[in-house]
VEXNU-552924 format. One record per residue: residue number from 1; chain; x negated, y negated, z negated of N, C-alpha, C in turn. Coordinates in pm, 1 decimal, padded with zeros to 6 digits. Each point is the difference from the previous one (the first is absolute). Last residue first. Layout:
! residues N
R     n   chain       n.xx       n.yy       n.zz      ca.xx      ca.yy      ca.zz       c.xx       c.yy       c.zz
R   NUM       A          X          Y          Z          X          Y          Z          X          Y          Z
...
***
This chain:
! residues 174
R     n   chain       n.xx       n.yy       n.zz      ca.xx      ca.yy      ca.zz       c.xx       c.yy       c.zz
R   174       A    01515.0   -00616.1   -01148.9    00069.3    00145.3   -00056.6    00112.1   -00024.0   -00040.3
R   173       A   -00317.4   -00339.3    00161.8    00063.6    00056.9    00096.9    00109.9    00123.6   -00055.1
R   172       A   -00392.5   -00236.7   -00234.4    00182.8   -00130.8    00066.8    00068.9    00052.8    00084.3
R   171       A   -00402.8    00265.3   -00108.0    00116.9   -00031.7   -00112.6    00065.8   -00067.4   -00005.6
R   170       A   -00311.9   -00012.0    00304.8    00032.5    00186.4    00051.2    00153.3   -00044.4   -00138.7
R   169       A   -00341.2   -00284.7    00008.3    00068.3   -00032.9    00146.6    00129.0    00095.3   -00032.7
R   168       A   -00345.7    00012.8   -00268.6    00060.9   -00096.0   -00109.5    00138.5    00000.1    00120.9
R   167       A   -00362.7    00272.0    00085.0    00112.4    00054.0   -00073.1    00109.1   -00109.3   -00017.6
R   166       A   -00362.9   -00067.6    00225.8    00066.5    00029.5    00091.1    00093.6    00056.5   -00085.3
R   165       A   -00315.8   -00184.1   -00230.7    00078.1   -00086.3    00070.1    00107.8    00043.9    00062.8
R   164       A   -00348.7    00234.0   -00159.0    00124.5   -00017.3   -00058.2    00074.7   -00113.9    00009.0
R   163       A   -00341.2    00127.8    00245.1    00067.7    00132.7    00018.0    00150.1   -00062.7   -00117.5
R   162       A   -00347.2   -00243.6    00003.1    00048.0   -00032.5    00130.3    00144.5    00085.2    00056.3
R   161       A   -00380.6   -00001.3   -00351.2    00091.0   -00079.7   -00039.7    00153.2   -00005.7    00186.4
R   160       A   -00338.3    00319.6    00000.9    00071.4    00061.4   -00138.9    00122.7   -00160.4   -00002.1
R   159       A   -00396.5   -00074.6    00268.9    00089.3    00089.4    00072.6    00108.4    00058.7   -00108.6
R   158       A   -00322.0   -00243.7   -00202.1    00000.3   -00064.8    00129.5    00172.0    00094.9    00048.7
R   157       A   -00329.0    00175.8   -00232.6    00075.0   -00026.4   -00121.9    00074.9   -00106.0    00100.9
R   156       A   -00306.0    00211.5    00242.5    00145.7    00122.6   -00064.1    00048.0   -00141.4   -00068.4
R   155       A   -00261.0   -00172.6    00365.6   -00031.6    00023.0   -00131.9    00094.1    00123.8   -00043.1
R   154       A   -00048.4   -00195.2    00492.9    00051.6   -00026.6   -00086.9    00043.1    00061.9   -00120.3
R   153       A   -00302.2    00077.0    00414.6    00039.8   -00145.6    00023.7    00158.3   -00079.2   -00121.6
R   152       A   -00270.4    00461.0   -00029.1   -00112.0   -00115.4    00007.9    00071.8   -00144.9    00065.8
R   151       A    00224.1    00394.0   -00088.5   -00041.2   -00053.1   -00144.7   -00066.5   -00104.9    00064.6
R   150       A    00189.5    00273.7    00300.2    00044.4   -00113.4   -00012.4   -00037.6   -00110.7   -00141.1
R   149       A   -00100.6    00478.0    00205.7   -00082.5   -00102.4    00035.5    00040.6   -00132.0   -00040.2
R   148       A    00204.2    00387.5   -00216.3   -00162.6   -00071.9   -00075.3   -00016.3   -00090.2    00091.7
R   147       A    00538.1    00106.7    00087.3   -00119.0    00075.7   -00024.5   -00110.9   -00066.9   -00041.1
R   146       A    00469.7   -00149.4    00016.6   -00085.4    00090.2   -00087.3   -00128.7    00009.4    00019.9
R   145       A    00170.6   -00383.4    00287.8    00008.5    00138.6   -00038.9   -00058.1    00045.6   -00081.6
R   144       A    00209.2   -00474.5   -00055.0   -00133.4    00038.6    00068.0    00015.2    00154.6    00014.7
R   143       A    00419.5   -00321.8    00014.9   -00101.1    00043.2   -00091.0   -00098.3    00073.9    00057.1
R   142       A    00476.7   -00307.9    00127.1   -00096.7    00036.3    00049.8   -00109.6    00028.5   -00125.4
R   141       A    00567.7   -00070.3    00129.5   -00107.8    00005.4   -00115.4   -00128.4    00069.6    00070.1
R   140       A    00542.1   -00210.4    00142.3   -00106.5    00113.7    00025.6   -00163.0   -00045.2   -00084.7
R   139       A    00609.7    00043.1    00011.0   -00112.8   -00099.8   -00071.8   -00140.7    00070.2    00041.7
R   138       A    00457.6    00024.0    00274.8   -00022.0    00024.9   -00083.1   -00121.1   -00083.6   -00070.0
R   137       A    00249.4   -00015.1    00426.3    00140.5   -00003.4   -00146.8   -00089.3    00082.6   -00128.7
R   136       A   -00307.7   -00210.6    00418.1    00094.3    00077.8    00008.3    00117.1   -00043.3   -00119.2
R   135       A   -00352.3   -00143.7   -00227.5   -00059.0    00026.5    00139.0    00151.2    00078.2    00071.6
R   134       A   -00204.0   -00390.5   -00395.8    00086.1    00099.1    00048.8   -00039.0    00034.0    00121.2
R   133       A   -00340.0    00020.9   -00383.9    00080.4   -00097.3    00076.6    00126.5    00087.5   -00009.0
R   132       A   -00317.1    00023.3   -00405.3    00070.3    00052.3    00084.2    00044.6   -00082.4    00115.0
R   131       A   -00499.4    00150.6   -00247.7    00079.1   -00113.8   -00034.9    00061.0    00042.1    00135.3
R   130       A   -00367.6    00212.7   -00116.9    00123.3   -00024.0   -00120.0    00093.8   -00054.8   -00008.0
R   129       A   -00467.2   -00119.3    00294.1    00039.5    00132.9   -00072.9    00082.2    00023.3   -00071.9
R   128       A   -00125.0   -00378.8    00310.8    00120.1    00065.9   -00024.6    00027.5    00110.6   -00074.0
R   127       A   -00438.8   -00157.6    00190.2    00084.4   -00132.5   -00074.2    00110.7    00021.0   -00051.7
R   126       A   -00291.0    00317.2    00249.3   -00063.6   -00079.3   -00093.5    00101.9   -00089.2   -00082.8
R   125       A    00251.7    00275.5    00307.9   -00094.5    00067.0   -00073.1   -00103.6   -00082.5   -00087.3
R   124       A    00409.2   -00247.8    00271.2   -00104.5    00077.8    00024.2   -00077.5    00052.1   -00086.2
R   123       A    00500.2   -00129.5    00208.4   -00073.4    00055.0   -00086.3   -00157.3    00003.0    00050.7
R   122       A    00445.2   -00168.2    00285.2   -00158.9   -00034.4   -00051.8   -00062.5    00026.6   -00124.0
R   121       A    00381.0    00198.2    00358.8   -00062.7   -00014.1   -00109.1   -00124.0   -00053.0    00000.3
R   120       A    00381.8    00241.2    00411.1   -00100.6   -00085.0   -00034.8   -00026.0   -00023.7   -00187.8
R   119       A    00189.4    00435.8    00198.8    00070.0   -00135.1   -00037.9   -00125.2   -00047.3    00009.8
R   118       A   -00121.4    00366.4    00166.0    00107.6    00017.4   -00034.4    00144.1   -00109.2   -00014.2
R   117       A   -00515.6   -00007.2    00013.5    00060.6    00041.5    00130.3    00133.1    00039.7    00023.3
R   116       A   -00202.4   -00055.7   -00399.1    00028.5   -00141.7    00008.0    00046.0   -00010.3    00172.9
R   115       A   -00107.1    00385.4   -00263.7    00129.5   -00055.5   -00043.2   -00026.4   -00161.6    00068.1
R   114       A   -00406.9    00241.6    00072.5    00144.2    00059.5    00027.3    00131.2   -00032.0   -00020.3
R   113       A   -00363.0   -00178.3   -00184.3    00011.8   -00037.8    00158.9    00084.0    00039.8    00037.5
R   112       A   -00065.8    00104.9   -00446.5    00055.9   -00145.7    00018.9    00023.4   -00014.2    00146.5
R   111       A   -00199.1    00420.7   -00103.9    00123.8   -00010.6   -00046.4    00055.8   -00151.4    00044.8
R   110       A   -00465.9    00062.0   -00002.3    00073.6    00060.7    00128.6    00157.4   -00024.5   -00056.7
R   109       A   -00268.3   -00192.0   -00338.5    00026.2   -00079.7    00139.6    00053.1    00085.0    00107.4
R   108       A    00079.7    00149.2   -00548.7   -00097.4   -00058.6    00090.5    00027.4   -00024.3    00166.5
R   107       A    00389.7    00153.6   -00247.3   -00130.7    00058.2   -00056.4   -00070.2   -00014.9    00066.1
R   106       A    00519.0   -00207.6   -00050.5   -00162.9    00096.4    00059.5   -00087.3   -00008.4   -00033.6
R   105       A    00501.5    00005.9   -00092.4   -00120.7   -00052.9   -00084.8   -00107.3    00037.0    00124.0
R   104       A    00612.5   -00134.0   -00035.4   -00119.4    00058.8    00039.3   -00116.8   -00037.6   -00022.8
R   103       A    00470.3    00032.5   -00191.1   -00096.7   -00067.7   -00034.3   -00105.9    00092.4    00091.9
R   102       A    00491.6    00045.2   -00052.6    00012.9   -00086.5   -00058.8   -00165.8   -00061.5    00049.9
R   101       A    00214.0    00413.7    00299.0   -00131.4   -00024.5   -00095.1    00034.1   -00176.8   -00080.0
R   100       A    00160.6    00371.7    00359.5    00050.4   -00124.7   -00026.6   -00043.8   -00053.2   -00122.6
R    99       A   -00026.7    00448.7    00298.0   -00080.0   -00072.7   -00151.6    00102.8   -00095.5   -00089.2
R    98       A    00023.7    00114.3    00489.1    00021.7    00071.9   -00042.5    00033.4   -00012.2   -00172.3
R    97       A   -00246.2   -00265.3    00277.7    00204.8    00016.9   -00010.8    00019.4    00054.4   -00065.5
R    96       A   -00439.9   -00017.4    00014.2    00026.2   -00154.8   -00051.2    00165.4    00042.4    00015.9
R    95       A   -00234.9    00337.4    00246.7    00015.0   -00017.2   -00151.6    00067.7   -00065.2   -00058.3
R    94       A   -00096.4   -00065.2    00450.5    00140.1    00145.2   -00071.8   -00008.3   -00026.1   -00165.1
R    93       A   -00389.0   -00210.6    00199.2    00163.8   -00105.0    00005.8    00089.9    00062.7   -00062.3
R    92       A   -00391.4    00221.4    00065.3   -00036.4   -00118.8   -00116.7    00193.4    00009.9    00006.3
R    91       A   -00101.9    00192.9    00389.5    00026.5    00080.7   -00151.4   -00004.3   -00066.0   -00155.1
R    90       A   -00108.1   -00228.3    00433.7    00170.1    00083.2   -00011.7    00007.0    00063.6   -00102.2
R    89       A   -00469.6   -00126.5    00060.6    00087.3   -00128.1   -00041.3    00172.4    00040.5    00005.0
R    88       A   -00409.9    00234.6    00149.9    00044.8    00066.3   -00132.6    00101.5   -00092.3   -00045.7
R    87       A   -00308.2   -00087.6    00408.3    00093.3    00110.2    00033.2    00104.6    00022.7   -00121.1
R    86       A   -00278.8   -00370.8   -00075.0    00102.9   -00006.9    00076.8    00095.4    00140.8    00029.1
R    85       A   -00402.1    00033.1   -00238.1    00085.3   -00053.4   -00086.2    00111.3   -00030.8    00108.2
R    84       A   -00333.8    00211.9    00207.1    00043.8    00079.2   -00126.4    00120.3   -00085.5   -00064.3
R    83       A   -00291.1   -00280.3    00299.2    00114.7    00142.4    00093.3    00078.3    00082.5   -00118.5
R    82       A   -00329.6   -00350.3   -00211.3    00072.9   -00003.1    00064.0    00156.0    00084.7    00092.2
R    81       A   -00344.8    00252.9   -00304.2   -00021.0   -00058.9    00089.1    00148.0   -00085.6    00020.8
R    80       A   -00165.3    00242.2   -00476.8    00026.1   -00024.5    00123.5    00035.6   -00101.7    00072.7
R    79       A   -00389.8    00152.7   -00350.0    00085.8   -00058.4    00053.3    00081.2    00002.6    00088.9
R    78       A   -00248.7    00415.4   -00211.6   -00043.2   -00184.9    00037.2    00135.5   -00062.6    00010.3
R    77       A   -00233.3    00538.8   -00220.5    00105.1   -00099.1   -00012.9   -00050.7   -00128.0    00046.6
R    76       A   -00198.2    00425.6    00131.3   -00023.2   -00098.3   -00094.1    00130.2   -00068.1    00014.3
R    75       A   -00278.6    00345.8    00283.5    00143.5    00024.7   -00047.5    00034.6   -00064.3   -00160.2
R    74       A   -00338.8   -00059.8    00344.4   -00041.2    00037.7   -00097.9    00093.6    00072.6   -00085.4
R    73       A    00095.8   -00300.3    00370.7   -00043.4    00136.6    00035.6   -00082.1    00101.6   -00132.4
R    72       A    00404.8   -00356.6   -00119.1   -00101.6   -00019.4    00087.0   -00082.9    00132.9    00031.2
R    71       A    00547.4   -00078.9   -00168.5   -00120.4    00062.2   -00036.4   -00103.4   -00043.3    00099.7
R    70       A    00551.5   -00095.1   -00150.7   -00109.6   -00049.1    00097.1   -00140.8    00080.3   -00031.6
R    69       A    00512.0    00142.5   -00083.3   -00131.3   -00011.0   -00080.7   -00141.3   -00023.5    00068.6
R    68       A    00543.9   -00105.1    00095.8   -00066.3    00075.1    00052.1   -00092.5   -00047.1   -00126.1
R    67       A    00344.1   -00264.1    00008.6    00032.6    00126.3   -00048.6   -00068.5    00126.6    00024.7
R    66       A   -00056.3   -00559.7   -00093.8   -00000.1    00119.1    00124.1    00022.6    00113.7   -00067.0
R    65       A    00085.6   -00375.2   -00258.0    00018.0   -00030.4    00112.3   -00030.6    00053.6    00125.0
R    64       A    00228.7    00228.6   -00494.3   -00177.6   -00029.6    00102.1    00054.3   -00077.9    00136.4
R    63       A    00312.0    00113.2   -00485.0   -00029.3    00054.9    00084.3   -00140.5   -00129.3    00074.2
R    62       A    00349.7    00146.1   -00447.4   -00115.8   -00014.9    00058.0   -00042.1    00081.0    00178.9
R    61       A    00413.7   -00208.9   -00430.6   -00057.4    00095.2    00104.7   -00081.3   -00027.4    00044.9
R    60       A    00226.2   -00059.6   -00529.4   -00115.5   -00052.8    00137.3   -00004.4    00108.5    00069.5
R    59       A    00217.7    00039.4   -00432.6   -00004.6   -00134.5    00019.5   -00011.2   -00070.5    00160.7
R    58       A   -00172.4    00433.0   -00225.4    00164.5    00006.1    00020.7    00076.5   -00153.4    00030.0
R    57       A   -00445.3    00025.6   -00123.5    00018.7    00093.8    00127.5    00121.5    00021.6    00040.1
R    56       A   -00111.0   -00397.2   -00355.5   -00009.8    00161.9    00000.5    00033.6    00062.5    00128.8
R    55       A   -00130.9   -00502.7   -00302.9    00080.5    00087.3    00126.3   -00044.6    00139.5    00007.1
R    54       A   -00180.1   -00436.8   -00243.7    00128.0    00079.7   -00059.1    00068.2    00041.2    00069.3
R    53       A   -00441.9   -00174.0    00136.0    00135.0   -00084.6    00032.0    00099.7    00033.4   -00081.0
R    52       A   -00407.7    00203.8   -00092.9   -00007.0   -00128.3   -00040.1    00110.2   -00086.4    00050.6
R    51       A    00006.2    00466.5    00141.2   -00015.8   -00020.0   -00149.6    00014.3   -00129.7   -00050.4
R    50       A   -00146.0    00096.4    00447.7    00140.1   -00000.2   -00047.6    00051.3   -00054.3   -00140.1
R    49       A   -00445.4    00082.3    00082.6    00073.0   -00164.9    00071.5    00113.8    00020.8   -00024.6
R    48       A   -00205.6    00381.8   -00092.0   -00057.2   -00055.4   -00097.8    00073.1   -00124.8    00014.1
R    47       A    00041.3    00308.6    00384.0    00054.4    00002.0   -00156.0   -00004.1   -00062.5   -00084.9
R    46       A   -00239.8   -00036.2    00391.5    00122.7   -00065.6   -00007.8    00092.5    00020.0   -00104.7
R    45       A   -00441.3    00134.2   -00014.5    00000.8   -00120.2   -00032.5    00172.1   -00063.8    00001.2
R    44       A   -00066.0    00471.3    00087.2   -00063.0    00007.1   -00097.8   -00008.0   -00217.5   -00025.5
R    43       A    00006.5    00157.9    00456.6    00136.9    00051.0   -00083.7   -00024.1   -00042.4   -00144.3
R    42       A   -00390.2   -00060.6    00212.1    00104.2   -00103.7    00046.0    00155.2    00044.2   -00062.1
R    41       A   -00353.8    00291.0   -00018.1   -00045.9   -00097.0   -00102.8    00122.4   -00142.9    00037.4
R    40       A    00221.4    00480.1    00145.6   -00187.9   -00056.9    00019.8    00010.0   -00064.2   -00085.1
R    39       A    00388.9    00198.7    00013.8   -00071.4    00143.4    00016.2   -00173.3   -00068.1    00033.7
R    38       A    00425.3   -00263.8    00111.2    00018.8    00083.4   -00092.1   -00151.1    00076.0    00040.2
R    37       A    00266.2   -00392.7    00249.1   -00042.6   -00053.5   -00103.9   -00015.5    00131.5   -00135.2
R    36       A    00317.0    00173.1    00358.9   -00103.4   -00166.4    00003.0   -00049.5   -00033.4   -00110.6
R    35       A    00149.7    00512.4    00132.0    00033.4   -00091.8   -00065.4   -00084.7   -00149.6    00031.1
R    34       A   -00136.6    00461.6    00187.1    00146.1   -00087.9    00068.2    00061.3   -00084.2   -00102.6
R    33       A   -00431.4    00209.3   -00099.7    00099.1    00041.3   -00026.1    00149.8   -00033.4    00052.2
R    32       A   -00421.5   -00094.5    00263.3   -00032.1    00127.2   -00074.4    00147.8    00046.8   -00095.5
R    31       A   -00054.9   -00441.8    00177.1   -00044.9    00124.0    00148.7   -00029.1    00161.6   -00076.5
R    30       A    00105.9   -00352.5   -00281.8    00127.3    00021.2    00060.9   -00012.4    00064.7    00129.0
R    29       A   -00446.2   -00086.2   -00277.5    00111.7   -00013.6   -00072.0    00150.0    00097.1    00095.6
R    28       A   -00488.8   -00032.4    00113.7    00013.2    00135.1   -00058.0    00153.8   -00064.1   -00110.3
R    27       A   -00114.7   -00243.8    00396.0    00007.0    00113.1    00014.7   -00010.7    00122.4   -00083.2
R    26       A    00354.9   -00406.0    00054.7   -00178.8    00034.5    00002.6   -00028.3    00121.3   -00007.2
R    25       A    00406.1   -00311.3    00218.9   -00023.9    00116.0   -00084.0   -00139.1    00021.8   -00004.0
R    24       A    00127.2   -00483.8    00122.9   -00021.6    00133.7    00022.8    00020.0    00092.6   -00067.1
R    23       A    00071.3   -00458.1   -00156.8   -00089.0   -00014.6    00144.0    00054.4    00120.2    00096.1
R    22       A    00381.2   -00150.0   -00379.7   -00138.6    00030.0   -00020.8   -00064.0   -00038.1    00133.2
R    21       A    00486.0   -00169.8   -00262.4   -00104.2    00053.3    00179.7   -00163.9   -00020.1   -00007.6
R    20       A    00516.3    00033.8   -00366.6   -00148.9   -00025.6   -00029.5   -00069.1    00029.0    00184.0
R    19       A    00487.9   -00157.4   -00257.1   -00074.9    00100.1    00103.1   -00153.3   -00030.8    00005.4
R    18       A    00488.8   -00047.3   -00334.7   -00172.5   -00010.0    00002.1   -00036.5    00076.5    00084.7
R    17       A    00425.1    00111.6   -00141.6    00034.3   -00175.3   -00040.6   -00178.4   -00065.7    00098.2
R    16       A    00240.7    00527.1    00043.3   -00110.8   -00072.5    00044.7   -00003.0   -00172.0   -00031.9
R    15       A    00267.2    00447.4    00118.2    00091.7   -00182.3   -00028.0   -00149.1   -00072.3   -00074.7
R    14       A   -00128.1    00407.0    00221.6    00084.9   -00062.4    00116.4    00052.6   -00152.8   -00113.1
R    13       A   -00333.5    00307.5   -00265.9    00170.0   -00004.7    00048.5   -00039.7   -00107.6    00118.6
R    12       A   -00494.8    00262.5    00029.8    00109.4   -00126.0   -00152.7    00118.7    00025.8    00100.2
R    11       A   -00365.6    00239.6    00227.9    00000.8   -00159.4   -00038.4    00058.9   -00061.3   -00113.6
R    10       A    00067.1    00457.6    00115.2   -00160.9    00004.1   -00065.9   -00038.9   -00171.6   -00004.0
R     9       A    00376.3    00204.5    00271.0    00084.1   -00025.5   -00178.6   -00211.8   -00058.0   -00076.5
R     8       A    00005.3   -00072.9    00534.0    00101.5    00097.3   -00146.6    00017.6   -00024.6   -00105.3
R     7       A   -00365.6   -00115.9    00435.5    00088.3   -00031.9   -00077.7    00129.2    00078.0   -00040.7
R     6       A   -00470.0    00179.6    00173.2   -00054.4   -00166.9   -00050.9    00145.9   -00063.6   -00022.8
R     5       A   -00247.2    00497.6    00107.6    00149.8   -00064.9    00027.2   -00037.2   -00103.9   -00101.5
R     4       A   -00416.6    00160.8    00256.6    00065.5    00015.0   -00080.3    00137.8   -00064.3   -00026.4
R     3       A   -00377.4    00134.9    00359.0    00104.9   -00097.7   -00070.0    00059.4    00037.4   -00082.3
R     2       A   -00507.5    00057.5    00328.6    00131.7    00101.3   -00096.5    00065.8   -00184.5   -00090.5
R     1       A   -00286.6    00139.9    00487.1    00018.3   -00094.5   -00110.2    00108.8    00052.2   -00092.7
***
């Protein structure tokens, strides 16, 4: 199974106001260029989202609620497993210290579970898109993932407003 180095400077500054927790490294994005969210159609959207929050890479660290690149036998990008996300949950955490992040975002439902194994949270993905609790000592923000599959359970123009919500969050904070 090949790994790629998955955290460094290739996530965003450490002072990081905006933590973004993707699913996975995919496989032709951050399994391929060790950057998150770079080099696929999903990189390429999170850009575009950024954008709409008025945030910049230099703004945000990025990192994956598993740090492995789950692949099915087809060598396909799936979901990871339960076991996956628990085993990966210390490293979530390191982060979150590390980080110390004003604003954590996740990026569709693995992310949310994960963080919620973390601190409890009742965010949920249909109902909550954009909108900040408190969670921990910080503000945690739930949005659909970049990537296309998520068009179908919520519109771009949908997801854009949402994204800038998370700006409106991100700017009471600076």
């Amino acid at each position: 199974m090949h790994h790629s180095h998955v955290l460094g400077v290739a996530n965003g500054p450490i002072t990081g106001r905006v933590m973004f927790v993707g699913e996975a490294p995919g496989r032709f994005g951050a399994g391929r260029s060790g950057v998150p969210f770079q080099g696929d159609e999903s990189g390429r959207r999170f850009e575009s989202l950024l954008a709409e929050a008025r945030l910049t890479r230099n703004d945000v660290f990025v990192t994956n609620a598993v740090l492995c690149n789950p692949l099915d036998l087809m060598q396909r990008n799936r979901r990871p497993l339960t076991s996956e996300i628990n085993r990966c949950l210390p490293f979530l955490e390191a982060q979150l210290e590390a980080v110390q992040p004003r604003i954590v975002v996740a990026l569709g439902g693995v992310a949310l579970e994960a963080l919620r194994r973390i601190e409890p949270h009742t965010l949920e993905l249909r109902s909550d898109a954009g909108r900040a609790v408190a969670w921990r000592n910080q503000q945690l923000v739930a949005l659909y993932h970049p990537g296309r599959r998520a068009l179908v359970h919520r519109v771009d123009a949908l997801q854009r407003d949402d994204w800038r919500a998370l700006g409106a969050v991100a700017a009471s904070f600076s």
